[in-house]
MIROMI-838505 format. One line per 3 residues: for each residue y, x, z negated of N, C-alpha, C, O, CB. Coordinates in Angstrom, 2 decimals. Each point is the difference from the previous one (the first is absolute). Glycine has a CB too. Layout:
REM MIROMI-838505
Y:X:Z:Y:X:Z:Y:X:Z:Y:X:Z:Y:X:Z | ...
REM end
This chain:
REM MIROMI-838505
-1.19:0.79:0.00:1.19:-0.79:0.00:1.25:0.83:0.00:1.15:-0.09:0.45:-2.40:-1.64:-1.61 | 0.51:2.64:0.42:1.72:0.96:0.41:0.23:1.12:0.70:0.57:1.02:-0.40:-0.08:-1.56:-1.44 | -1.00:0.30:3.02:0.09:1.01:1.47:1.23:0.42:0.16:0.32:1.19:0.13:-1.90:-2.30:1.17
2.56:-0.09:-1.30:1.29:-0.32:-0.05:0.28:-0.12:1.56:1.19:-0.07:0.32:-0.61:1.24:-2.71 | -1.35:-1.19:3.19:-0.01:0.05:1.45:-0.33:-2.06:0.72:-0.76:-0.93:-0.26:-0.50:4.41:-0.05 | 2.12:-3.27:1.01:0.16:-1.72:0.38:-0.98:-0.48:0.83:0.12:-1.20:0.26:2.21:1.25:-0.28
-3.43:0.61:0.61:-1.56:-0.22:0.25:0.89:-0.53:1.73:1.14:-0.31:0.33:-3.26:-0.71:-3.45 | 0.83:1.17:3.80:0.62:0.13:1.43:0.30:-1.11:0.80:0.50:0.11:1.13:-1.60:1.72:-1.14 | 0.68:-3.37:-0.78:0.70:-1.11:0.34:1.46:0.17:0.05:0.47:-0.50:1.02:-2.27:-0.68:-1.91
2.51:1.61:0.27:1.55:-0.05:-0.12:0.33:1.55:0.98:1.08:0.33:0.48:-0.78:-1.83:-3.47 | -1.11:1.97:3.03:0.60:1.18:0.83:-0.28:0.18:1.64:0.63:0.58:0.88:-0.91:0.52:-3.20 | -0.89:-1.82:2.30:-0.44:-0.57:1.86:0.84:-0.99:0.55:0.16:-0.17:1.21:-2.58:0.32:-1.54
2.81:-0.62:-0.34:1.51:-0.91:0.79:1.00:0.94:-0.14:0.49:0.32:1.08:-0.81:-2.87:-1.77 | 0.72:3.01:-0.13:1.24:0.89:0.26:0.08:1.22:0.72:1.03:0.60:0.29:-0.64:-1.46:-2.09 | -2.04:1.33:2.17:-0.31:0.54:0.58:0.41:-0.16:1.10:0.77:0.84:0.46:-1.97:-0.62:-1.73
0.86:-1.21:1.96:-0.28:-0.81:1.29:1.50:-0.30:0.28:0.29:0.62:1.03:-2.85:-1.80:-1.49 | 3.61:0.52:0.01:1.12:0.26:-0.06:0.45:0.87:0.67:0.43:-0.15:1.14:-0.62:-0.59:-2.72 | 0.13:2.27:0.66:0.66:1.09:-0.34:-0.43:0.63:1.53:0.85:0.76:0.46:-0.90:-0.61:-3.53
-1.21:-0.39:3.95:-0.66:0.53:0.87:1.14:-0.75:1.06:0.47:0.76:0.85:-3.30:-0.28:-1.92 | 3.28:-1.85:1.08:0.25:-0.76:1.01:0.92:0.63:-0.01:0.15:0.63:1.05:-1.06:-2.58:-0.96 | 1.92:2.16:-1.09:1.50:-0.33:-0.20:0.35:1.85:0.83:1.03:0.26:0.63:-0.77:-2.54:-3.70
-1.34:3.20:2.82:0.15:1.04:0.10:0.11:0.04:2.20:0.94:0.51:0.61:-2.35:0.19:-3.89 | 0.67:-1.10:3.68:-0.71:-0.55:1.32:1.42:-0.31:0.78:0.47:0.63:0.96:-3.04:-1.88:-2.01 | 3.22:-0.15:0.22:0.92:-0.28:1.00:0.93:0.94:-0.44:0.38:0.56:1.03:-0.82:-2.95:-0.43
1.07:2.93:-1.65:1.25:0.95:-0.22:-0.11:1.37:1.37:0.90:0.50:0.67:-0.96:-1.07:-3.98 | -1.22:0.79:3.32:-0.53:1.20:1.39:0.19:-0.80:1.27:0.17:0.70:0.99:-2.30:0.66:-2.28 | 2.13:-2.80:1.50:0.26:-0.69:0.99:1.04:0.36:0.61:0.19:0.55:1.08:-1.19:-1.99:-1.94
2.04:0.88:-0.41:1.71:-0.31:0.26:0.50:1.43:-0.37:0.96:0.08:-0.76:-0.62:-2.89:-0.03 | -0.79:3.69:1.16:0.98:1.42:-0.30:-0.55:0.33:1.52:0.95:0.31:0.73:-0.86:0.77:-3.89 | -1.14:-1.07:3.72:-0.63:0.33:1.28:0.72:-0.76:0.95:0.59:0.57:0.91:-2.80:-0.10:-1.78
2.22:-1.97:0.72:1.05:-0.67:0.88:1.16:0.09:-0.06:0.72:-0.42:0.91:-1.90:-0.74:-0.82 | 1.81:1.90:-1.50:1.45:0.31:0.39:0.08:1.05:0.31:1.17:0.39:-0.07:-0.28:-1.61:-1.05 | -1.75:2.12:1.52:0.10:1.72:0.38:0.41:-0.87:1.65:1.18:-0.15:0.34:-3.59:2.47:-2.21
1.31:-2.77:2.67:0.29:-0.50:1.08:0.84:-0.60:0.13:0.63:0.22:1.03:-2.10:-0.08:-0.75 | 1.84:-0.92:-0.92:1.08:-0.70:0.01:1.22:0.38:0.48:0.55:-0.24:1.07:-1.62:-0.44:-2.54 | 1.49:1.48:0.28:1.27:1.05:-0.06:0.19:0.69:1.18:0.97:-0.16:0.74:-1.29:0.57:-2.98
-1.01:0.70:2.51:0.33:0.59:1.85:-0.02:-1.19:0.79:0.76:0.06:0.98:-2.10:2.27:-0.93 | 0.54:-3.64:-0.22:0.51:-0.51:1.17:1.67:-0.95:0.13:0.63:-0.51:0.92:-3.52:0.59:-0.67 | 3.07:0.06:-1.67:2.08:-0.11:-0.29:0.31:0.52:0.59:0.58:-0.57:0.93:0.08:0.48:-2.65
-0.77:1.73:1.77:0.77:0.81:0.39:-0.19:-0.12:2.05:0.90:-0.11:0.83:-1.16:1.71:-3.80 | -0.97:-1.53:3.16:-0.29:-0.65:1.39:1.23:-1.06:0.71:0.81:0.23:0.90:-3.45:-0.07:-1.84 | 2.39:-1.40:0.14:0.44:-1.38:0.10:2.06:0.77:0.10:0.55:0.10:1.10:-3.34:-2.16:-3.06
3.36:2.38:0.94:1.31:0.04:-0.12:0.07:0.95:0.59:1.18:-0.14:0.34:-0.63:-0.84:-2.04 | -1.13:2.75:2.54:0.48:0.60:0.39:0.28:-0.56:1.35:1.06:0.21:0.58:-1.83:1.31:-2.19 | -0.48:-2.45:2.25:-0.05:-0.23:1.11:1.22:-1.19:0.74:0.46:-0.13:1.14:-3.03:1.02:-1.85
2.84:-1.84:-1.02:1.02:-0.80:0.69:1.17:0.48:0.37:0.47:-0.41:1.06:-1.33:-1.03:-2.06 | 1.77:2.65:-0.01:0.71:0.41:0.39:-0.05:0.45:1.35:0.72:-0.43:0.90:-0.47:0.54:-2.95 | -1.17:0.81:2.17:0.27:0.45:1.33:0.38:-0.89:1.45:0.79:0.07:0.94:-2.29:1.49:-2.19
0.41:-2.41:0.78:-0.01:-1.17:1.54:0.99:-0.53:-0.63:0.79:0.00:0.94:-3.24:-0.74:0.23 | 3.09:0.24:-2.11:1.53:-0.77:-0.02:1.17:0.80:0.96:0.54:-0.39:1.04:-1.05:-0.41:-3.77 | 0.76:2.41:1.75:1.13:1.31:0.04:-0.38:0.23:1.48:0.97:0.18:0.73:-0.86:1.19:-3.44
-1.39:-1.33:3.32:-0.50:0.58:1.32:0.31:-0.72:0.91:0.49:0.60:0.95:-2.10:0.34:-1.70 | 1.49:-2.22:0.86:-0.50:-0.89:1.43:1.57:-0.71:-0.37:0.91:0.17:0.81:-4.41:-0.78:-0.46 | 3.67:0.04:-1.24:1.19:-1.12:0.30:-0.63:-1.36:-0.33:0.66:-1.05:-0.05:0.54:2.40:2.08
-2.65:-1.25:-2.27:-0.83:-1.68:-0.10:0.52:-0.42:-1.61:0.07:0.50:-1.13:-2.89:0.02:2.85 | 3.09:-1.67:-1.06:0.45:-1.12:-1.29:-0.89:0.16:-1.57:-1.15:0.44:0.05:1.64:-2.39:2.17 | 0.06:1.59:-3.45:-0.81:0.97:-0.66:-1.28:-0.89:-0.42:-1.06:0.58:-0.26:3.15:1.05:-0.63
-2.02:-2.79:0.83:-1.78:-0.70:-0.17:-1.13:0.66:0.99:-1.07:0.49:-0.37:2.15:-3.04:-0.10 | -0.64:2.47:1.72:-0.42:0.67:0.82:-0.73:1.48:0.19:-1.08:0.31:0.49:2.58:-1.91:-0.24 | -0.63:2.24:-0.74:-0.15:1.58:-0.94:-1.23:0.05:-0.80:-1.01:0.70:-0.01:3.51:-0.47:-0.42
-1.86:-1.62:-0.48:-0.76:0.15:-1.35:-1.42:-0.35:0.26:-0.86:0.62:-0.62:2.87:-1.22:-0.82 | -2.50:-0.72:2.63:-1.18:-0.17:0.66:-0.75:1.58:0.24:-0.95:0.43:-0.65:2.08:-2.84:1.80 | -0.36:3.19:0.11:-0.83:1.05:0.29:-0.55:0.72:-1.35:-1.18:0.31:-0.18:2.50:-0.07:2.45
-0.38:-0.04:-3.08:-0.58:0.47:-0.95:-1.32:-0.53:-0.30:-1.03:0.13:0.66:3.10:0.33:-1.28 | -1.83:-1.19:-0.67:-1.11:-0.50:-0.48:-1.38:-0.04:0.90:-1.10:0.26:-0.49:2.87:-1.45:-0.80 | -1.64:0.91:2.34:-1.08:0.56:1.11:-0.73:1.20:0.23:-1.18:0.05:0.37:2.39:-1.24:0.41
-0.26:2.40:-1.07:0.05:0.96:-0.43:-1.21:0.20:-1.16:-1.11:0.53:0.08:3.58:-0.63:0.78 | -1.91:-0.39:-1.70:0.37:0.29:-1.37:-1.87:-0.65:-0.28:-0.98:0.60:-0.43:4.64:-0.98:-0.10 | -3.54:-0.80:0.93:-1.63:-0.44:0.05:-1.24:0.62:0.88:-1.16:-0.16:-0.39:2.39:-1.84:-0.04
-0.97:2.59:1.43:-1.30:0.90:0.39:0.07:0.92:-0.80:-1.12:0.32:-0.39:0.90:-0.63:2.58 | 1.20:1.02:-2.73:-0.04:1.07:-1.03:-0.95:-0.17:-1.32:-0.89:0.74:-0.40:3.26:-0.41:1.24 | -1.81:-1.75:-1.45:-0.47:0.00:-1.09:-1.97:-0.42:0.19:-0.91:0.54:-0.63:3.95:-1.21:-0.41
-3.18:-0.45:2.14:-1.57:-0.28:0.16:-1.01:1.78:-0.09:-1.05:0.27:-0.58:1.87:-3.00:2.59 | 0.11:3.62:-1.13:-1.09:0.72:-0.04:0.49:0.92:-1.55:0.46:-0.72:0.89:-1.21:0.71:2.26 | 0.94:0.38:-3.76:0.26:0.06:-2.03:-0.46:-1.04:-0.67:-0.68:0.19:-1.00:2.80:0.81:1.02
-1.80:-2.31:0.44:-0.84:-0.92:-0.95:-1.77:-0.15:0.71:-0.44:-0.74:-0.88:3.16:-0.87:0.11 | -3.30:1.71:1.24:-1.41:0.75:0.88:-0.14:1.05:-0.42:-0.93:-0.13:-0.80:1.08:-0.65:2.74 | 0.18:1.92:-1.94:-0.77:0.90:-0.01:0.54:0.77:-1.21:-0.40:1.14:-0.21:-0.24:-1.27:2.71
1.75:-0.58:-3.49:0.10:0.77:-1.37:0.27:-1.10:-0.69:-0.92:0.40:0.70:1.75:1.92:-0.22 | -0.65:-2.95:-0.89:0.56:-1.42:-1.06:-1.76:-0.47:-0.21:-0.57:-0.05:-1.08:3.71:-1.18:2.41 | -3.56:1.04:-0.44:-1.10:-1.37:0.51:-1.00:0.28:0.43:-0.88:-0.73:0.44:2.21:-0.47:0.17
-1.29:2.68:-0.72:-1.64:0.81:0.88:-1.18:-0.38:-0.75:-1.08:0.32:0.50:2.13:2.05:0.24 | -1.06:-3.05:-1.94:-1.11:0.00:-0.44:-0.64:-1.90:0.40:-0.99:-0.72:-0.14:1.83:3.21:-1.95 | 0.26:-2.50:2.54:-0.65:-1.58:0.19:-0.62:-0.79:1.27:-0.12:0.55:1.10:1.79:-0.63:-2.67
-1.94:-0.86:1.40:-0.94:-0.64:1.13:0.26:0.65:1.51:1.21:0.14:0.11:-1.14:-2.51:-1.54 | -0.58:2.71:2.33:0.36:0.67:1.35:-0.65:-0.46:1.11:-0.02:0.43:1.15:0.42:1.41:-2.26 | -1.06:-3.00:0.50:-0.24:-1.03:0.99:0.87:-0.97:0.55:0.94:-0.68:-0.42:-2.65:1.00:-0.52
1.05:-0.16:2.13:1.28:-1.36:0.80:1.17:0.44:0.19:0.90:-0.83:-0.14:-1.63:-1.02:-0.95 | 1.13:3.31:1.47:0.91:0.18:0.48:1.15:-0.75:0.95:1.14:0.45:-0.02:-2.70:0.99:-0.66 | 1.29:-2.36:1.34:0.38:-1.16:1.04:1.08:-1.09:-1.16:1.10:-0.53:0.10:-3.98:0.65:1.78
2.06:-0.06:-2.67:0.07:-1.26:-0.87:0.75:0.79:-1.09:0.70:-0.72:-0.72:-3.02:-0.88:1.32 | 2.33:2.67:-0.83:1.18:0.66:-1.09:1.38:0.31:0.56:1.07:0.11:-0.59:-2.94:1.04:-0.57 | 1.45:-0.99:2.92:1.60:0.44:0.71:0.61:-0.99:0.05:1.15:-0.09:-0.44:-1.61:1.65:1.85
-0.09:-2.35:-0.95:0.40:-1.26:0.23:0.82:-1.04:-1.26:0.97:-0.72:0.20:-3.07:1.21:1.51 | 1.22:-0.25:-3.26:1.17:-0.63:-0.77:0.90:0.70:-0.53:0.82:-0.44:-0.80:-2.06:-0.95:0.37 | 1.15:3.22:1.05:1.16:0.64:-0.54:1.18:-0.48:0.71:0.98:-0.48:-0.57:-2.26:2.45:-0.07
1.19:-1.88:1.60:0.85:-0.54:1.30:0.45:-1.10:-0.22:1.00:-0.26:0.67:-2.11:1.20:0.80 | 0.69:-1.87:-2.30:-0.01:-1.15:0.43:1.02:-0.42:-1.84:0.72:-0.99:-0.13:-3.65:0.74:2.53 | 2.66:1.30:-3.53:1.02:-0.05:-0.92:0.56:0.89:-0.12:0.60:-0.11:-1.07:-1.38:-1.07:0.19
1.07:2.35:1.44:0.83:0.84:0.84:1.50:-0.90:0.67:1.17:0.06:-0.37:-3.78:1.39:0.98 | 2.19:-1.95:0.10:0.85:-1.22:0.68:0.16:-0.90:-0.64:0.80:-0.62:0.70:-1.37:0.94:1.02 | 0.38:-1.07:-2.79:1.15:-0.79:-1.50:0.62:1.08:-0.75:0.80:-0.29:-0.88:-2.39:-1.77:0.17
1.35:3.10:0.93:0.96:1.37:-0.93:0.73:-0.08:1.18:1.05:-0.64:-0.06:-2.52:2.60:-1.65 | 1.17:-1.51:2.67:1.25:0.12:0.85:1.09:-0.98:0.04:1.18:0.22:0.30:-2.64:0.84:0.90 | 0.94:-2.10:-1.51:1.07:-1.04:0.26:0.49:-0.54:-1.46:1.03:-0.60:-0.32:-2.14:-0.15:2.76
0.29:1.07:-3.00:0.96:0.04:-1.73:1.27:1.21:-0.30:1.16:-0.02:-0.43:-3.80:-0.70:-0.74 | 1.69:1.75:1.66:1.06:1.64:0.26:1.24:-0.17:0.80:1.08:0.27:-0.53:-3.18:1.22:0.74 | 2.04:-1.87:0.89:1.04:-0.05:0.78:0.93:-1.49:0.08:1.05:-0.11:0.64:-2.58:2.00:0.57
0.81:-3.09:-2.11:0.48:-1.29:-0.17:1.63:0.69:-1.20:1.17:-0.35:0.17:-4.38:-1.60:0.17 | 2.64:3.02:-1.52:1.15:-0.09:-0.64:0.94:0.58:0.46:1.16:-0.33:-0.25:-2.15:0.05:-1.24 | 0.55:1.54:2.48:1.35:0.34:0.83:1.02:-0.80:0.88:1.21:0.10:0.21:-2.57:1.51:-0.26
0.18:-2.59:0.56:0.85:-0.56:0.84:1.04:-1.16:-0.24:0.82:-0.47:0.79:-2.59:1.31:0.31 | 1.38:-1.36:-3.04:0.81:-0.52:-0.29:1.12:0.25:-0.62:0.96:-0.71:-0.29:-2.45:-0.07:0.62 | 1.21:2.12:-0.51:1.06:1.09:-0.56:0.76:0.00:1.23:1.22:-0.10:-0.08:-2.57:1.73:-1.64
0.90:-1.56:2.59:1.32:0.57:1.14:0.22:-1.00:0.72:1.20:0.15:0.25:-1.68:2.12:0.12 | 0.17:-3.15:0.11:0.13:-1.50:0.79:0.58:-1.23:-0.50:0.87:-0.71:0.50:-2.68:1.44:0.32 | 1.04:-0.87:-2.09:0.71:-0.78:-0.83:1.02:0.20:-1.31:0.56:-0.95:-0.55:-2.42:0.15:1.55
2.05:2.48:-1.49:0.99:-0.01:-0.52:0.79:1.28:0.58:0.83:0.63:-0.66:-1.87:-2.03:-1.27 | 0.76:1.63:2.97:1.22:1.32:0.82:-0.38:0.67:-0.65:1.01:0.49:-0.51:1.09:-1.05:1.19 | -3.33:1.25:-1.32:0.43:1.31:-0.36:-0.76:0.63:0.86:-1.06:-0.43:0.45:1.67:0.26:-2.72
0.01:1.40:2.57:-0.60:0.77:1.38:0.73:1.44:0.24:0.28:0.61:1.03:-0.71:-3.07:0.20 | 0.62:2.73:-2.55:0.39:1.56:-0.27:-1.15:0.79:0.14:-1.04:-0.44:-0.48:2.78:-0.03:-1.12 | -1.74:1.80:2.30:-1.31:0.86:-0.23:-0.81:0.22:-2.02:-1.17:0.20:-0.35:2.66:1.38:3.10
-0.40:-1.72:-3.45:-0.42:0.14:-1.28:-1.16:-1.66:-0.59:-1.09:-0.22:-0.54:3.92:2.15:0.22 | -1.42:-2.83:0.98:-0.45:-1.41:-0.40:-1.63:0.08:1.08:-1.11:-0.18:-0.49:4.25:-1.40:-0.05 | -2.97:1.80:1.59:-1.21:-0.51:0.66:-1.26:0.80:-0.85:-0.99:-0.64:-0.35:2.30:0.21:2.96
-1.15:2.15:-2.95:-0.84:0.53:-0.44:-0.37:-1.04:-1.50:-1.09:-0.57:-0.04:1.91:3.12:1.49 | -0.01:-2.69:-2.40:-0.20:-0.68:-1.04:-1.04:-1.18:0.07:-0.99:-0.10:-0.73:3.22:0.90:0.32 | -1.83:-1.75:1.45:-0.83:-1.08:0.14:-1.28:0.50:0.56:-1.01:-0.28:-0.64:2.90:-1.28:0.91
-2.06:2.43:1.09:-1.07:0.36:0.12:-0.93:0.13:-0.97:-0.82:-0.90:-0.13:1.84:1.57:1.58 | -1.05:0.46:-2.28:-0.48:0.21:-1.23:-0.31:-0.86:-0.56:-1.23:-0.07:-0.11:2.12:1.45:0.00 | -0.07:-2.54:-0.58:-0.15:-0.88:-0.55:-1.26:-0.97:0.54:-0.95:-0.22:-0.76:3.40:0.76:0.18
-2.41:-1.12:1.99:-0.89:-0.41:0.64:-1.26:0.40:0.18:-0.99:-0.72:0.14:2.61:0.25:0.47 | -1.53:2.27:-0.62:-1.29:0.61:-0.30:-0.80:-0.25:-1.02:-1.23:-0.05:0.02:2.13:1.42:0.90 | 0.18:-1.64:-2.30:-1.17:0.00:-1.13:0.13:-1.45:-0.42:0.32:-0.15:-1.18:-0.23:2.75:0.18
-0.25:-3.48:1.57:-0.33:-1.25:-0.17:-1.18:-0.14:1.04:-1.05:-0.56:-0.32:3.46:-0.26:-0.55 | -2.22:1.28:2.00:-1.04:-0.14:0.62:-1.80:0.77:-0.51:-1.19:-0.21:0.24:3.60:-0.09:1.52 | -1.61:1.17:-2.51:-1.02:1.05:-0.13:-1.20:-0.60:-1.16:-1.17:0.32:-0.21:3.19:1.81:0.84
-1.01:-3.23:-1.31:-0.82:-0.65:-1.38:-1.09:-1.08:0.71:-1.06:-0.47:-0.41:3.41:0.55:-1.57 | -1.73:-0.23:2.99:-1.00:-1.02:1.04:-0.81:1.11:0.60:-1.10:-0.06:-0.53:2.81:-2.09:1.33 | -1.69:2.71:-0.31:-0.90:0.98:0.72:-1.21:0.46:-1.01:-1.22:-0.04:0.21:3.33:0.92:1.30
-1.39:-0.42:-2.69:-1.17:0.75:-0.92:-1.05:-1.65:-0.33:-1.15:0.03:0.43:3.13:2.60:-2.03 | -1.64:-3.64:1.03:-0.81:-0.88:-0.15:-1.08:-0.35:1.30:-1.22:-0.17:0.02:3.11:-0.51:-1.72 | -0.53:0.66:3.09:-1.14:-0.54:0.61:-1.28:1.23:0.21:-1.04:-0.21:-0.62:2.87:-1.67:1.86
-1.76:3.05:-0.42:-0.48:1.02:0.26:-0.97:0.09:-0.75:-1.04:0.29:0.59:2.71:0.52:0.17 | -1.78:-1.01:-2.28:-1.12:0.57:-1.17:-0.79:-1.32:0.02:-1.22:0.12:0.13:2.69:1.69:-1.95 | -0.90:-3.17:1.70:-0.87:-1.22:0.30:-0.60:-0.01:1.56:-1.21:0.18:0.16:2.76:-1.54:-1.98
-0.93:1.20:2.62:-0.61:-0.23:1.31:-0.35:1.01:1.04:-1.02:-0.04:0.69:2.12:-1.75:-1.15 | -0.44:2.43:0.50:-0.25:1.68:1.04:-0.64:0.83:-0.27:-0.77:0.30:0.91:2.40:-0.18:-0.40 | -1.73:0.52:-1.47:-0.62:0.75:-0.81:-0.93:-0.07:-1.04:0.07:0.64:-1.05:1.50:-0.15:1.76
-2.60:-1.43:-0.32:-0.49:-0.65:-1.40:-1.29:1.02:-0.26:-0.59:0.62:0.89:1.37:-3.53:-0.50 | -1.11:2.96:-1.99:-0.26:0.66:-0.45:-1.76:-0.31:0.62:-0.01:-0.63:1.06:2.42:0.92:-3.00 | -3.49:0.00:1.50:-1.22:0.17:0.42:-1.06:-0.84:-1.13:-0.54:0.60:-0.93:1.38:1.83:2.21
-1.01:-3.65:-1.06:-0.57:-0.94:-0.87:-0.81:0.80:-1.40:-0.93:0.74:0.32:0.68:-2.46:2.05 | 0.48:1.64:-3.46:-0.55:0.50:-0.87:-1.75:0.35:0.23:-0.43:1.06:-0.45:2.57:-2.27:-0.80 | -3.13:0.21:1.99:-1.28:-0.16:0.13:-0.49:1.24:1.01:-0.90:0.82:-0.13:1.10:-3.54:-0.39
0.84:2.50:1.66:-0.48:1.21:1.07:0.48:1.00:-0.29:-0.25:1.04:0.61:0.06:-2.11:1.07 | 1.25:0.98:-2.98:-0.11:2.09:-0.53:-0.63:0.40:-0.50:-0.46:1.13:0.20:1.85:-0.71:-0.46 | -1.83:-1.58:-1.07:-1.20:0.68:-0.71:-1.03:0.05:1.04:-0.20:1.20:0.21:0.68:-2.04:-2.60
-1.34:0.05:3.24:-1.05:-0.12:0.33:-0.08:1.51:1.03:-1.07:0.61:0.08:0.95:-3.62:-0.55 | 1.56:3.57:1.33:0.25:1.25:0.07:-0.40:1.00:-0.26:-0.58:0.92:0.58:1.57:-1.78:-0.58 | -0.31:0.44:-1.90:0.05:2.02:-0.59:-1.63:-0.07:-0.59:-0.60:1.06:-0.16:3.86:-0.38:-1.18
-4.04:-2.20:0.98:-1.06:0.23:-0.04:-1.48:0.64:0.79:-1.05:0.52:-0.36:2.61:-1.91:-0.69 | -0.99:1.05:2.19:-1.29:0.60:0.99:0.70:1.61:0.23:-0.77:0.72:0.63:-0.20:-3.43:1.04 | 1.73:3.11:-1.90:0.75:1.19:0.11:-0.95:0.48:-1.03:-1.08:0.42:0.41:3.72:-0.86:0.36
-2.41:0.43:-2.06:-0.75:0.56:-1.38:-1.38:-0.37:0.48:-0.72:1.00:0.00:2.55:-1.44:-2.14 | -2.32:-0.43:2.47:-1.05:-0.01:0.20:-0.91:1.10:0.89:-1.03:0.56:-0.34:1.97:-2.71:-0.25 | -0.24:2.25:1.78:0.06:0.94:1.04:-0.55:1.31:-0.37:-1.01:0.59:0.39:2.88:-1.76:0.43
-0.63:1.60:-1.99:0.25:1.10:-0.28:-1.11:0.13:-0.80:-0.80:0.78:0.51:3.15:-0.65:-0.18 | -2.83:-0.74:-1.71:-0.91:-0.04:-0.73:-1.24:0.69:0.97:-0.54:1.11:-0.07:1.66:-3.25:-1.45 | -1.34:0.86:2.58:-1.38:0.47:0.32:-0.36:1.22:0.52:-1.14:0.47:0.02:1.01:-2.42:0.24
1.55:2.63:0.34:0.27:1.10:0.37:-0.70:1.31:-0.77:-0.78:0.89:0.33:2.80:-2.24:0.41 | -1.08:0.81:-2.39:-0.30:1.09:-0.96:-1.60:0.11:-0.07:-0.62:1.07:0.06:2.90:-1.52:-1.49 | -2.90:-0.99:1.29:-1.54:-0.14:-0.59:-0.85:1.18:0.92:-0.66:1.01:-0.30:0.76:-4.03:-0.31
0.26:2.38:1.81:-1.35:0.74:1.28:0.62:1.96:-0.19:-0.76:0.96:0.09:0.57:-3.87:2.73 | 1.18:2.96:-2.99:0.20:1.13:-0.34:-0.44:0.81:-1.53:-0.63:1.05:0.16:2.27:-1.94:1.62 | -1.41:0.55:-2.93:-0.95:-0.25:-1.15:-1.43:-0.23:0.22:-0.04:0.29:-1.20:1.90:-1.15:0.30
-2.31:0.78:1.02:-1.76:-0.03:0.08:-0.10:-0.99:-0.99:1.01:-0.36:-0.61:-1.92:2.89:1.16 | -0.61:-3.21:-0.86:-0.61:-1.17:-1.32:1.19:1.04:-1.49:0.59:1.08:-0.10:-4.58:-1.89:1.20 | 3.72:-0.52:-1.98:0.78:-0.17:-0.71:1.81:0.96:-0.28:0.73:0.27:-0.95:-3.50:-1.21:0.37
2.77:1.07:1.63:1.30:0.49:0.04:0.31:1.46:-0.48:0.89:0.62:-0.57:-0.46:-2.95:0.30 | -1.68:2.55:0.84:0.15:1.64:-0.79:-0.52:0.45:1.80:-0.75:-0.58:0.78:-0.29:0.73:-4.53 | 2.01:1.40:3.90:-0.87:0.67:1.43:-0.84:0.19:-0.30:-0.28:0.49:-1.10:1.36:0.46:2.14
-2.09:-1.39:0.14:-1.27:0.46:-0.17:-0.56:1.57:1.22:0.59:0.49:0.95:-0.94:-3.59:-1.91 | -0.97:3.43:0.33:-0.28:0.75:1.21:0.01:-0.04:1.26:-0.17:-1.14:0.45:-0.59:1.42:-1.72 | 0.89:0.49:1.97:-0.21:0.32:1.55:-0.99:-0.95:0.05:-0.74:0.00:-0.98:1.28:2.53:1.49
-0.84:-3.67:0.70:-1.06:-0.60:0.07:-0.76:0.94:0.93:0.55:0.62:0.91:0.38:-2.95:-1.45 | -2.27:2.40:0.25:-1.19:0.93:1.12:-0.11:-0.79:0.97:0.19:-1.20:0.20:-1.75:2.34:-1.65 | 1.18:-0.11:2.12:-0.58:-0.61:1.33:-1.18:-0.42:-0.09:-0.64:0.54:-0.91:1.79:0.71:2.09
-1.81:-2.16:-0.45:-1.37:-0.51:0.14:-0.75:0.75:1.23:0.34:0.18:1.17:0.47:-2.54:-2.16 | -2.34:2.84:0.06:-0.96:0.56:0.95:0.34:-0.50:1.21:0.79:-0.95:0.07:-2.52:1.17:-1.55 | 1.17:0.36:2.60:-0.37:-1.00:1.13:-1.30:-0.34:-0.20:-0.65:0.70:-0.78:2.11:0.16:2.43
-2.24:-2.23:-0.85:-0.64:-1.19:-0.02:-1.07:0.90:0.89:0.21:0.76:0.95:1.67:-3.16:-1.25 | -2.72:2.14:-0.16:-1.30:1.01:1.13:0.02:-1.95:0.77:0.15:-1.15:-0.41:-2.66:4.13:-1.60 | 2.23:-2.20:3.37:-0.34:-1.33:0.97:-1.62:0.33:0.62:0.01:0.83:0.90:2.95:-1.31:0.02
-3.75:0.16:-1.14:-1.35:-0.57:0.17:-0.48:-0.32:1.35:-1.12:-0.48:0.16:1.50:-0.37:-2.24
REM end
C-alpha cells in the first residue's frame, strides 16, 4: 500500500495523452517550418510580380499563392507528412488542390477587401493584408490538410504492419539461432545413399 506510486491505470492515460499531445506539437512546428519558407515563397514572389509586371495587386497576390502552394505540397509530402498514408496519390492531389483553392480565396479574399473595398493599396498596406490573409488561411489549411489530405494510416494497418515486420525479423533471428535459441553446430553432411 505504500509504493506511493499511482499504479499504471492513472499513468496509461496520461501516458497516452502525453504521447498524442507530444505527436501533434512535432506536427505543428514541421508545418510551420514549411510553412514559414513557403511565407517567404508566397510574399517574396508577390512583391516581385506586383514591383515587376505592373499586375493589379489581387492578381499578384493569386500568382503567388500558386507559387507558394506547389512549394508547400512538395514540404508538406515529403517532410511534414512523410510518414503518412501514400496511397492514392490522385486522390491526395486532388483534395490538396482542391483546399489549396478555399485558401486561396480566403488569402486573397482579405486583400482584396483591403484594397477594393476599403482603398487601401499602399505597398506596406497591401503587404500587411497579404500576410494577414496568409495566416487566416493557413488555420484552414493546417485543419484541412491533417484531416483530409494527409491522413494519418488507420491505427489497424500500422499495427498489423510493424507486426509482421517483428515477426519477420524474429523468424529471421530463430533460423539463424539454431533449436532453442542457442547456435548450434555446423550441421554434417549426410553419407551418400548406396543405390542398389
Amino acid at each position: 500500500m505504500g509504493s506511493g506510486s499511482a499504479g499504471p491505470s492513472t499513468e496509461q492515460p496520461l501516458g497516452a495523452f502525453r504521447r498524442r499531445f507530444d505527436r501533434l506539437f512535432r506536427e505543428v512546428v514541421k508545418f510551420g517550418a514549411v510553412g514559414g519558407v513557403g511565407l517567404l515563397v508566397n510574399l517574396i514572389t508577390f512583391n516581385l510580380v506586383r514591383h515587376g509586371t505592373g499586375l493589379q495587386v489581387v492578381r499578384a497576390g493569386v500568382i503567388a499563392t500558386v507559387v507558394a502552394i506547389v512549394f508547400n505540397y512538395v514540404g508538406f509530402r515529403y517532410f511534414t507528412y512523410r510518414d503518412r498514408d501514400k496511397g492514392g496519390r490522385t486522390k491526395e492531389l486532388t483534395l490538396f488542390l482542391l483546399f489549396s483553392a478555399v485558401g486561396l480565396v480566403i488569402e486573397n479574399g482579405v486583400l482584396y477587401l483591403a484594397t477594393y473595398g476599403f482603398g487601401w493599396d499602399s505597398p506596406l498596406q497591401s503587404n500587411i493584408f497579404k500576410f494577414l490573409g496568409i495566416g487566416v488561411a493557413t488555420l484552414f489549411r493546417f485543419w484541412s490538410y491533417r484531416t483530409w489530405v494527409f491522413r494519418a494510416l488507420p491505427a489497424r494497418e500500422a499495427v498489423a504492419s510493424a507486426e509482421s515486420f517483428l515477426e519477420a525479423e524474429a523468424e529471421a533471428e530463430a533460423e539463424q539461432a539454431g533449436p532453442a535459441g542457442r547456435p548450434g553446430p555446423e550441421p554434417r553432411p549426410r553419407p551418400a545413399q548406396r543405390v542398389s
